[in-house]
PDB file with SEQRES, HELIX, SHEET and CRYST1 records, atoms N, CA, C and O in Angstrom:
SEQRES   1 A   69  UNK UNK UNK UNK UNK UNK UNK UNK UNK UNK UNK UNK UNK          
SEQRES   2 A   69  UNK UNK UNK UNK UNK UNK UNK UNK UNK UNK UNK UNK UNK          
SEQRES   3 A   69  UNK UNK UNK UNK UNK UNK UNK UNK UNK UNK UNK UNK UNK          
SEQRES   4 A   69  UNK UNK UNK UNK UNK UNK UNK UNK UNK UNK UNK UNK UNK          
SEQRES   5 A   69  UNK UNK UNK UNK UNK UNK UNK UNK UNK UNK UNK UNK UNK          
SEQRES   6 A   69  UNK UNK UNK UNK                                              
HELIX    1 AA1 UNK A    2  UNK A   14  1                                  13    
HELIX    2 AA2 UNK A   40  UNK A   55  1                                  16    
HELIX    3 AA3 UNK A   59  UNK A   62  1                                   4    
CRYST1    1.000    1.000    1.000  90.00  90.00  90.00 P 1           1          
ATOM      1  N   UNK A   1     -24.244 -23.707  58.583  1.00  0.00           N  
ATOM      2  CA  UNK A   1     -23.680 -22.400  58.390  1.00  0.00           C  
ATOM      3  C   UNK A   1     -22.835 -22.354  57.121  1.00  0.00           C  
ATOM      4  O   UNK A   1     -23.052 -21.541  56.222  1.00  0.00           O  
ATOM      5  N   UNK A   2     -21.817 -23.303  57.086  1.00  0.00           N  
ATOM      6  CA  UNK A   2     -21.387 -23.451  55.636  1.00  0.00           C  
ATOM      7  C   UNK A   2     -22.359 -23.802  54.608  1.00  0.00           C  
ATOM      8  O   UNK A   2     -22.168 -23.375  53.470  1.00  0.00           O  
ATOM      9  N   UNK A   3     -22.992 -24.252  54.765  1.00  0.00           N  
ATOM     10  CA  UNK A   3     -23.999 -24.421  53.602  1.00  0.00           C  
ATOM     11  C   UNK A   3     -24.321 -23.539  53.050  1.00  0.00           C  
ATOM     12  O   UNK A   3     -23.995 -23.350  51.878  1.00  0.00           O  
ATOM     13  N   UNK A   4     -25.191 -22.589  53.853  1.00  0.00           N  
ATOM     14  CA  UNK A   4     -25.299 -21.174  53.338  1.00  0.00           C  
ATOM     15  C   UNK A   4     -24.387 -20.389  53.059  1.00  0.00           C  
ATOM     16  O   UNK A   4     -24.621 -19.342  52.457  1.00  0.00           O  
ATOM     17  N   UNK A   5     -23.182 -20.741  53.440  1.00  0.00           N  
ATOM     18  CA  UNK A   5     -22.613 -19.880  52.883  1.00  0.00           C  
ATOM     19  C   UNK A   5     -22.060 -19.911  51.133  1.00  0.00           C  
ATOM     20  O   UNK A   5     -21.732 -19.073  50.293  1.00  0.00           O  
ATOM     21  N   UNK A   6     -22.206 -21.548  51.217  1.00  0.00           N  
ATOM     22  CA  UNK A   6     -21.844 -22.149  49.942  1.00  0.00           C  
ATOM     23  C   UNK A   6     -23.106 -21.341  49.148  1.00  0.00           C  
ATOM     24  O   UNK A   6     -22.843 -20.700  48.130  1.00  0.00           O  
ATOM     25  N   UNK A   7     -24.401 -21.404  49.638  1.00  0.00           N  
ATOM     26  CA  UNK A   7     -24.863 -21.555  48.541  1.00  0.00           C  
ATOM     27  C   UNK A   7     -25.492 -19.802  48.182  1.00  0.00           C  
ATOM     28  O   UNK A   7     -26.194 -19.337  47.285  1.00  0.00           O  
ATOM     29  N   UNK A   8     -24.883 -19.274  49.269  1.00  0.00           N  
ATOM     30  CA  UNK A   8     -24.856 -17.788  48.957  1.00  0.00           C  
ATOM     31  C   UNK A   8     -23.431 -17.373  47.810  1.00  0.00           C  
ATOM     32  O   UNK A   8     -23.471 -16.448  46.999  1.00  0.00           O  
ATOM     33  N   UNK A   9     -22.697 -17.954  47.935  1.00  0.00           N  
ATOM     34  CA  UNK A   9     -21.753 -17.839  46.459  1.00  0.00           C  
ATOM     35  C   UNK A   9     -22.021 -17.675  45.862  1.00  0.00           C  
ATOM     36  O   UNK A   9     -22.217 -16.569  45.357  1.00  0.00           O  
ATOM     37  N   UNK A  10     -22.360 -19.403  45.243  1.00  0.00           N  
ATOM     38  CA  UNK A  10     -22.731 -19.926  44.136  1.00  0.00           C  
ATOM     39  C   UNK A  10     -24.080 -18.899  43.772  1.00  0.00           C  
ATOM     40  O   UNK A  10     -24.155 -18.512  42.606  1.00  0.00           O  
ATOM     41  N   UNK A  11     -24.893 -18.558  44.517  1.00  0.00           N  
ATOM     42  CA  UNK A  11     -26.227 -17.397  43.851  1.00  0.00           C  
ATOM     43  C   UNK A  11     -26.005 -16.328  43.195  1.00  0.00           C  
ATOM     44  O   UNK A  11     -26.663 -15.856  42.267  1.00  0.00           O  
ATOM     45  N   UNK A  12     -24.560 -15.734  43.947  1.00  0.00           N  
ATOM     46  CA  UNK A  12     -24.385 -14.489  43.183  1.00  0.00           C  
ATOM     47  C   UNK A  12     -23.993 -14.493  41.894  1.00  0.00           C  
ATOM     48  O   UNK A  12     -24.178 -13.523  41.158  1.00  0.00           O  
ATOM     49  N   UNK A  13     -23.249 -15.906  41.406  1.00  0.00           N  
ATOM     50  CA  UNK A  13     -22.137 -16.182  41.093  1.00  0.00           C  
ATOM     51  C   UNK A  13     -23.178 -16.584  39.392  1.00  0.00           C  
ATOM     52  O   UNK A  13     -22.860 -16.160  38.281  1.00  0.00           O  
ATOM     53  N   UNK A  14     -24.119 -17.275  39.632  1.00  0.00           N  
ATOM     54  CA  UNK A  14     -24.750 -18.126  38.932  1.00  0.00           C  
ATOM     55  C   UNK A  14     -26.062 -16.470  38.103  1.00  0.00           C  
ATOM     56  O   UNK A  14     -26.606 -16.463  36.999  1.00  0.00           O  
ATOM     57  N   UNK A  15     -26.107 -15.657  38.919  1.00  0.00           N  
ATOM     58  CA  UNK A  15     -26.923 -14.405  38.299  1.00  0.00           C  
ATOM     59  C   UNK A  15     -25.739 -13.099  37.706  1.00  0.00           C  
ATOM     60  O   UNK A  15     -25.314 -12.008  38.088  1.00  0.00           O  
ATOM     61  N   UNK A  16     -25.606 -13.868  36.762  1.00  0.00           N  
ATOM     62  CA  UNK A  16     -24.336 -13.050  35.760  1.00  0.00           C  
ATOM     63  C   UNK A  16     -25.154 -11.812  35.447  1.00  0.00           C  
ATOM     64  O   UNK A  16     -26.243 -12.237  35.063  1.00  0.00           O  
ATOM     65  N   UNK A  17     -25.157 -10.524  35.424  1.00  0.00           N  
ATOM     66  CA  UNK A  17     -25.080  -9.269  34.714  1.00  0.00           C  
ATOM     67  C   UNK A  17     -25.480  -9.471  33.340  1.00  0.00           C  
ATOM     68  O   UNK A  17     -24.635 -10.214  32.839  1.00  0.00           O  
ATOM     69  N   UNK A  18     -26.402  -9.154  32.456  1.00  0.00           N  
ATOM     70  CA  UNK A  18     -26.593  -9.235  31.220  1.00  0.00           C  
ATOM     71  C   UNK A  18     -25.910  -8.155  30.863  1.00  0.00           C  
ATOM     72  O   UNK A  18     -25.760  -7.172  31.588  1.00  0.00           O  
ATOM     73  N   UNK A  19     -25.389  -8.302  29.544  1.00  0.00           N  
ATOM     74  CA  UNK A  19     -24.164  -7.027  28.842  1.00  0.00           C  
ATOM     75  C   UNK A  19     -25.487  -6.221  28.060  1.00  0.00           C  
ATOM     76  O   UNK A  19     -26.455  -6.570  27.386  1.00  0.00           O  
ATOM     77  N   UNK A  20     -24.850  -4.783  28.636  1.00  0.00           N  
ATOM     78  CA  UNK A  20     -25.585  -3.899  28.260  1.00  0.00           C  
ATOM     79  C   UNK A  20     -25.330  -3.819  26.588  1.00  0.00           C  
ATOM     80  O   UNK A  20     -24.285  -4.291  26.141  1.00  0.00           O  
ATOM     81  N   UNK A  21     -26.194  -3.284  25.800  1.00  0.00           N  
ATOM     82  CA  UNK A  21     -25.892  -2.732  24.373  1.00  0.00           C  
ATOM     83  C   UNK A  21     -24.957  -2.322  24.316  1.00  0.00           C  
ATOM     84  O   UNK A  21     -24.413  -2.230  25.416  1.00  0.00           O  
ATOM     85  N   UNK A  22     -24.346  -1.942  23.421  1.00  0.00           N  
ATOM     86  CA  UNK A  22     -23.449  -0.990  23.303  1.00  0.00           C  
ATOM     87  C   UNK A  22     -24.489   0.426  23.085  1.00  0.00           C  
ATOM     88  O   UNK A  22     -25.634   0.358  22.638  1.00  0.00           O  
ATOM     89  N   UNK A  23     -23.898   1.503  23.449  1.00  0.00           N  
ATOM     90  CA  UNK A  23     -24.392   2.886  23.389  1.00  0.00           C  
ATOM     91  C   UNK A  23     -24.145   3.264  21.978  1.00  0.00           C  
ATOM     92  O   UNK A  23     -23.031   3.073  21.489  1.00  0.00           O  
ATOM     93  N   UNK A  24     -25.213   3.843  21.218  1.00  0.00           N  
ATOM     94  CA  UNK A  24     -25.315   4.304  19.817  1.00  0.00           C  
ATOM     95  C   UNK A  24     -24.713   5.850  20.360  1.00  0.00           C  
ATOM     96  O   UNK A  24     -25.078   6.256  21.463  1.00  0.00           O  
ATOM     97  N   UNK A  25     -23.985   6.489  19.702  1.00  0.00           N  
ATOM     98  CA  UNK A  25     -23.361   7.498  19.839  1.00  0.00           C  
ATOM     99  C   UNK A  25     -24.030   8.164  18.972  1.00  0.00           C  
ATOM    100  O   UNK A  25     -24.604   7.579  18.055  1.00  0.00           O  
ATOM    101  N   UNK A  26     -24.080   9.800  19.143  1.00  0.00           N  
ATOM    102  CA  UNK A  26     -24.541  10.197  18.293  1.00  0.00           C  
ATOM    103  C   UNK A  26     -23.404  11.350  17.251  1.00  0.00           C  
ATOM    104  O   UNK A  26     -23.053  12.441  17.699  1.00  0.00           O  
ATOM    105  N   UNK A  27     -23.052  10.940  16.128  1.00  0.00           N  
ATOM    106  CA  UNK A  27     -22.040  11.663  15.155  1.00  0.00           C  
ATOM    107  C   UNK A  27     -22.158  12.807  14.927  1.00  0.00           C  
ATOM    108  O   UNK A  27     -23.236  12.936  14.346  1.00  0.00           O  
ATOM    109  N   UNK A  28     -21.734  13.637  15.027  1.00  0.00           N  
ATOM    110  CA  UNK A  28     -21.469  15.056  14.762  1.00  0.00           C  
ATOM    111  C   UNK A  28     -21.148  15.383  13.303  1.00  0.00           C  
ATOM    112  O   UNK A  28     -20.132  14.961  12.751  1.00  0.00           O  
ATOM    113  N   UNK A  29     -21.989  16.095  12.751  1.00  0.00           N  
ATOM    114  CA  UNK A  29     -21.820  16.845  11.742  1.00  0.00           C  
ATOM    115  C   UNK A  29     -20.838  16.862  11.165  1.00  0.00           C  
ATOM    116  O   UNK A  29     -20.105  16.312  11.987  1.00  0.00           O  
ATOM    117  N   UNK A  30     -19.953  17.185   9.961  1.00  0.00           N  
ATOM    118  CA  UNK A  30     -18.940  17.557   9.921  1.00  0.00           C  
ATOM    119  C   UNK A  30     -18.782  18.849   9.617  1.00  0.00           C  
ATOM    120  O   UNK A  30     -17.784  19.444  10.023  1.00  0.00           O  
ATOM    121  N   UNK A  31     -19.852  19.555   8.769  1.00  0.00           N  
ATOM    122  CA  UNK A  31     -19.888  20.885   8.819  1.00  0.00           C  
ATOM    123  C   UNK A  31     -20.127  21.603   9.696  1.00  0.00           C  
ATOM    124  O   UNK A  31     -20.903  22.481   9.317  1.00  0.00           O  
ATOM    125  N   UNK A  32     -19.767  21.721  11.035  1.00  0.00           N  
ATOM    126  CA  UNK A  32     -20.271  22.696  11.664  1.00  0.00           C  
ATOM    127  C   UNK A  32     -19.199  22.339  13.307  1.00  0.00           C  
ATOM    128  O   UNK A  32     -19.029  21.291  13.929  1.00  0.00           O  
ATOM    129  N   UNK A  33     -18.799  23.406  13.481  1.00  0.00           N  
ATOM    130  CA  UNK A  33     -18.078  23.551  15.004  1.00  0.00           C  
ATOM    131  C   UNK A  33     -18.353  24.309  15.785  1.00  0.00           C  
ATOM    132  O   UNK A  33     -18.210  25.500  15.510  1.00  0.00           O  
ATOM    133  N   UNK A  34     -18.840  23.925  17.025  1.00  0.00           N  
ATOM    134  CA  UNK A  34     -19.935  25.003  18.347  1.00  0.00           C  
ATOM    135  C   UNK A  34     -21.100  25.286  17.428  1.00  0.00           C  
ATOM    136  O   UNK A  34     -21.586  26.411  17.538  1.00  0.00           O  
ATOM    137  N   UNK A  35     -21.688  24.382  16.451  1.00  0.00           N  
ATOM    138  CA  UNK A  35     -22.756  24.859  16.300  1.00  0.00           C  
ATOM    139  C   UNK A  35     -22.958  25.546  15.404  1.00  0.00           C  
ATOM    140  O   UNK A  35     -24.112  25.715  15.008  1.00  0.00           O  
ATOM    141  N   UNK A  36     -21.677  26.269  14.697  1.00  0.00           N  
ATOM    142  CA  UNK A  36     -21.579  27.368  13.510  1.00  0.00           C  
ATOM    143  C   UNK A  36     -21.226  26.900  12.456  1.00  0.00           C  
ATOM    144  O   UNK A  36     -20.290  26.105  12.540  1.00  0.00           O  
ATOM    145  N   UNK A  37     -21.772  27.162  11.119  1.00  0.00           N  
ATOM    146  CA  UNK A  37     -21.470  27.017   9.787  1.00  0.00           C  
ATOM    147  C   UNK A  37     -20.532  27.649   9.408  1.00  0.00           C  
ATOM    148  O   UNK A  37     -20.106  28.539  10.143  1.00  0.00           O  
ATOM    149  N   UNK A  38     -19.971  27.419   8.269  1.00  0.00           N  
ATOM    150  CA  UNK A  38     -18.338  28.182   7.583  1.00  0.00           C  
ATOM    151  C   UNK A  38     -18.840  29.253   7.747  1.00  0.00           C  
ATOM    152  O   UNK A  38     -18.491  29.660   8.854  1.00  0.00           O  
ATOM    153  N   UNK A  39     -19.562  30.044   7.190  1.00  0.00           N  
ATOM    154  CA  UNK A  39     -19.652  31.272   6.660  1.00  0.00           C  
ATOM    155  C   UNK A  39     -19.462  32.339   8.388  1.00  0.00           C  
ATOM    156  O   UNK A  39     -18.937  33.406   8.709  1.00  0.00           O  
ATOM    157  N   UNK A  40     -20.299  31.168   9.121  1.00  0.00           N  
ATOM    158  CA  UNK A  40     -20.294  32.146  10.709  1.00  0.00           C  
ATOM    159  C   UNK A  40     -18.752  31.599  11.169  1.00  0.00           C  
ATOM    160  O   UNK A  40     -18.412  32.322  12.106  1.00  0.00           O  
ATOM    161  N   UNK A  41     -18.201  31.086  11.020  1.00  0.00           N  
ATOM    162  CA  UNK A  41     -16.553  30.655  11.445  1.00  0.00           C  
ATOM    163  C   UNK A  41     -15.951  31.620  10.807  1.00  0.00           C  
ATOM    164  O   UNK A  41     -15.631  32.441  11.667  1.00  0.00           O  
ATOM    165  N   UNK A  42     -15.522  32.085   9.475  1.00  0.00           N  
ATOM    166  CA  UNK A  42     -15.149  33.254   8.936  1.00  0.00           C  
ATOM    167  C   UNK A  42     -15.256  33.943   9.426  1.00  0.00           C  
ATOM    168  O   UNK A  42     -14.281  34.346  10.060  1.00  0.00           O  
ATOM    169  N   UNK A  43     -16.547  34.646   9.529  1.00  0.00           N  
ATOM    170  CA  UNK A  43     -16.829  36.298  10.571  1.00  0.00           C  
ATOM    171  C   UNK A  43     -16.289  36.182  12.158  1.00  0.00           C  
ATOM    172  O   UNK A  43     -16.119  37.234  12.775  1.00  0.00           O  
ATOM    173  N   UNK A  44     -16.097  35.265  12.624  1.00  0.00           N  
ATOM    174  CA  UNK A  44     -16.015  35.015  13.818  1.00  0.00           C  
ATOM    175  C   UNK A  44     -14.389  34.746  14.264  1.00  0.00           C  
ATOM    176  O   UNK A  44     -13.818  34.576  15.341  1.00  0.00           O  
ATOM    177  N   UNK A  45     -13.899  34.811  12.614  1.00  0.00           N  
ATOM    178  CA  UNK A  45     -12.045  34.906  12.529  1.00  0.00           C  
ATOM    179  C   UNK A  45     -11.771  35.886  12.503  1.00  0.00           C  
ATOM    180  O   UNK A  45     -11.007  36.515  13.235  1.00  0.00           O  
ATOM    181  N   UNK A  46     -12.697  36.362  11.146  1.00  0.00           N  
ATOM    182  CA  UNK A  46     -11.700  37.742  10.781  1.00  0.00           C  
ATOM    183  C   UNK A  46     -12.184  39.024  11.843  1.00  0.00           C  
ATOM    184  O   UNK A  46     -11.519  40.058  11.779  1.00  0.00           O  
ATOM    185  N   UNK A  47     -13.405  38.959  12.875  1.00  0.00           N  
ATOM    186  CA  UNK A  47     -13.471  39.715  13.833  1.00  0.00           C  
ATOM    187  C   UNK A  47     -12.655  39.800  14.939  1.00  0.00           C  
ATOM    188  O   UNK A  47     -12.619  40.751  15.719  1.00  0.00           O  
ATOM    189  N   UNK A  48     -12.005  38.797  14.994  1.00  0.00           N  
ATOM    190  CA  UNK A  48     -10.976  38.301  16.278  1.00  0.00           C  
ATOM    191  C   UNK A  48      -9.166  38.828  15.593  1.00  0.00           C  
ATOM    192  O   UNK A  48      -8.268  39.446  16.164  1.00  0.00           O  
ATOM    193  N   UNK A  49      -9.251  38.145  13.948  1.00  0.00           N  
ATOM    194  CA  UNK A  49      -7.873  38.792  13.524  1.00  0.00           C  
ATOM    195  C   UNK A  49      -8.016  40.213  13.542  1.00  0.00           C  
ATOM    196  O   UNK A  49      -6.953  40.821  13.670  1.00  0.00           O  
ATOM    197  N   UNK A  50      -9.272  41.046  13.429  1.00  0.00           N  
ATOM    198  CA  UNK A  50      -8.969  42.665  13.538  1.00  0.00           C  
ATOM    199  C   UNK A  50      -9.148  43.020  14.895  1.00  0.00           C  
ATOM    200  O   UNK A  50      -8.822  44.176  15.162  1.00  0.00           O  
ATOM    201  N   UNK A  51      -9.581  42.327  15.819  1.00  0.00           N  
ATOM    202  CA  UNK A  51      -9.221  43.271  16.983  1.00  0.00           C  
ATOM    203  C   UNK A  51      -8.122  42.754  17.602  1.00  0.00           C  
ATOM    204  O   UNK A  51      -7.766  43.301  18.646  1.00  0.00           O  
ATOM    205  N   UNK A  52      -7.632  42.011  17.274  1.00  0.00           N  
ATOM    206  CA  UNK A  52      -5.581  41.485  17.529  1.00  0.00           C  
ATOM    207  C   UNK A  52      -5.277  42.590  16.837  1.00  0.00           C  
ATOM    208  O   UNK A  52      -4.690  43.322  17.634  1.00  0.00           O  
ATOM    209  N   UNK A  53      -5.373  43.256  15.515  1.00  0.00           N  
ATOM    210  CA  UNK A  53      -4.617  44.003  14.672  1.00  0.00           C  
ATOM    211  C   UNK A  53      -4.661  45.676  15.469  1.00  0.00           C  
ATOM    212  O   UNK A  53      -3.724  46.472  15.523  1.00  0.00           O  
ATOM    213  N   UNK A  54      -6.191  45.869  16.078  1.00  0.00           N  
ATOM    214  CA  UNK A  54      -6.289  47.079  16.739  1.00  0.00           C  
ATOM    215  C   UNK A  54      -5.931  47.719  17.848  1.00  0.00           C  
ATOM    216  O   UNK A  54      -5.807  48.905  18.153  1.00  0.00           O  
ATOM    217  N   UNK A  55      -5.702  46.067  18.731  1.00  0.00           N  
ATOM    218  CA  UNK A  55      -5.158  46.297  20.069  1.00  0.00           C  
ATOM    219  C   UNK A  55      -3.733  45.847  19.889  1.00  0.00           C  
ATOM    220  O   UNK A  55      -3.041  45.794  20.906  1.00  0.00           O  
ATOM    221  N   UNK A  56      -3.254  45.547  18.846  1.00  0.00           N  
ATOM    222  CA  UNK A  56      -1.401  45.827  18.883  1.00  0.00           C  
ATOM    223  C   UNK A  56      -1.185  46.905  18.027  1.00  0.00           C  
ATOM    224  O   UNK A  56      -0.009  46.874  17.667  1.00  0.00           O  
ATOM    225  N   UNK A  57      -1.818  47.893  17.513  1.00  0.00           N  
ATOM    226  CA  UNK A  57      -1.855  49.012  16.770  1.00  0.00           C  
ATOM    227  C   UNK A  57      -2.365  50.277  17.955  1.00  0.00           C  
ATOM    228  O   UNK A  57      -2.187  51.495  17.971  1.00  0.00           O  
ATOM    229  N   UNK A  58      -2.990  49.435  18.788  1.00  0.00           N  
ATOM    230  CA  UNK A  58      -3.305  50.650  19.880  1.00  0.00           C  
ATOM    231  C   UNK A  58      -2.005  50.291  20.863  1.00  0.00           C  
ATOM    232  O   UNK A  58      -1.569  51.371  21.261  1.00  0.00           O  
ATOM    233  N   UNK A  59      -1.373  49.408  21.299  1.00  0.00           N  
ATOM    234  CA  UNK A  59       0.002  49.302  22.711  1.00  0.00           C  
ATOM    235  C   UNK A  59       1.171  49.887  21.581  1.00  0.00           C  
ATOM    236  O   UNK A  59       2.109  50.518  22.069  1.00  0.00           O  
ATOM    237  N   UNK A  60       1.139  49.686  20.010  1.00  0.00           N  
ATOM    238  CA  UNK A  60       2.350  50.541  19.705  1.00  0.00           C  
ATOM    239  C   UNK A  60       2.121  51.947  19.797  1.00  0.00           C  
ATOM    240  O   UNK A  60       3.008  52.801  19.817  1.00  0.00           O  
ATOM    241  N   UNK A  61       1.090  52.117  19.843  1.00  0.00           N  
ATOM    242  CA  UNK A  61       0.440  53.864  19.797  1.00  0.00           C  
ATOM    243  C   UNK A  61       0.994  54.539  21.340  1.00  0.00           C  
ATOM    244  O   UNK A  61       1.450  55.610  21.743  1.00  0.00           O  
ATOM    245  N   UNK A  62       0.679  53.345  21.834  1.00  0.00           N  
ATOM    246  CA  UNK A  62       0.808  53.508  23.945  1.00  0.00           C  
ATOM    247  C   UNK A  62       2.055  53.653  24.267  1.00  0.00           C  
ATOM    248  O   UNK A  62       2.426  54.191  25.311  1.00  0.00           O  
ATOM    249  N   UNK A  63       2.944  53.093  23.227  1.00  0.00           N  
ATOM    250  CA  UNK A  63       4.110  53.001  24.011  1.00  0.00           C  
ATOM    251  C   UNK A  63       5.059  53.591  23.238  1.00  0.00           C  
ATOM    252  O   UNK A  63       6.239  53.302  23.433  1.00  0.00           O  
ATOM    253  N   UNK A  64       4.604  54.732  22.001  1.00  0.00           N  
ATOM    254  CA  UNK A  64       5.670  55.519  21.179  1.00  0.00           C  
ATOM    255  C   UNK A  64       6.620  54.895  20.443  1.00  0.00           C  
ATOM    256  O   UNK A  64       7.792  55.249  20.309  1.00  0.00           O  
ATOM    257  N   UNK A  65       5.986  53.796  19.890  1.00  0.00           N  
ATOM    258  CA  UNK A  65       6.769  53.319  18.648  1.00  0.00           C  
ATOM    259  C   UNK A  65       6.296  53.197  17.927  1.00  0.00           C  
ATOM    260  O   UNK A  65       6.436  52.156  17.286  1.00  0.00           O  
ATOM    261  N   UNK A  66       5.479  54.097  17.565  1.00  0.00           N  
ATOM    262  CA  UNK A  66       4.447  54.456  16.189  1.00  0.00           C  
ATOM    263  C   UNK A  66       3.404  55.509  16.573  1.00  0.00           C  
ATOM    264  O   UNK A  66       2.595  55.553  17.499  1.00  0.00           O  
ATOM    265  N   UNK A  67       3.758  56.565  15.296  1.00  0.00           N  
ATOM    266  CA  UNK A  67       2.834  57.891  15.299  1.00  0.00           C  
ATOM    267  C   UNK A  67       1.606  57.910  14.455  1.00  0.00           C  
ATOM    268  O   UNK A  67       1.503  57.717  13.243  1.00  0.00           O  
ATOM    269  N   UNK A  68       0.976  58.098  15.074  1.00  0.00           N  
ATOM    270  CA  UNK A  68      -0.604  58.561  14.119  1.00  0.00           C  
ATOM    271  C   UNK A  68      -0.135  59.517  13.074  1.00  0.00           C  
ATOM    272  O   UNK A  68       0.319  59.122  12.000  1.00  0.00           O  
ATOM    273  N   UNK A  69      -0.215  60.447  13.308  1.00  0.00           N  
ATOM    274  CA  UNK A  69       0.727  61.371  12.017  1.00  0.00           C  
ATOM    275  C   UNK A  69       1.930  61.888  11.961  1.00  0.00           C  
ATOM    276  O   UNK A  69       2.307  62.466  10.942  1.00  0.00           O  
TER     277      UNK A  69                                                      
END                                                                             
């Protein structure tokens, strides 16, 4: 009974795991974020800085601290 048990150890012990590769990663672009080029990052700012500019130009409108005419 000890025997086997010895030599059930030593089996596991003796079938080491071969080391995987290392994983090749794959590098990301540097031009491009979500996928978009400068030129689409621009439009995709200055559409976002004007409707910040329209919807705090529309709550001062809402709330009478600034007149249209």
């Amino acid at each position: 009974m000890l025997d086997d048990l010895r030599s059930s150890i030593d089996f596991s012990f003796s079938e080491e795991e071969e080391p995987t590769p290392p994983s090749t990663r794959r590098r990301r672009r540097r031009g491009q974020f979500l996928g978009m080029t400068a030129a689409q990052r621009f439009v995709l700012s200055l559409l976002l800085f004007l409707m910040t500019v329209v919807l705090g130009m529309l709550c001062l409108v809402v709330t009478g601290r600034m007149m249209l005419f």
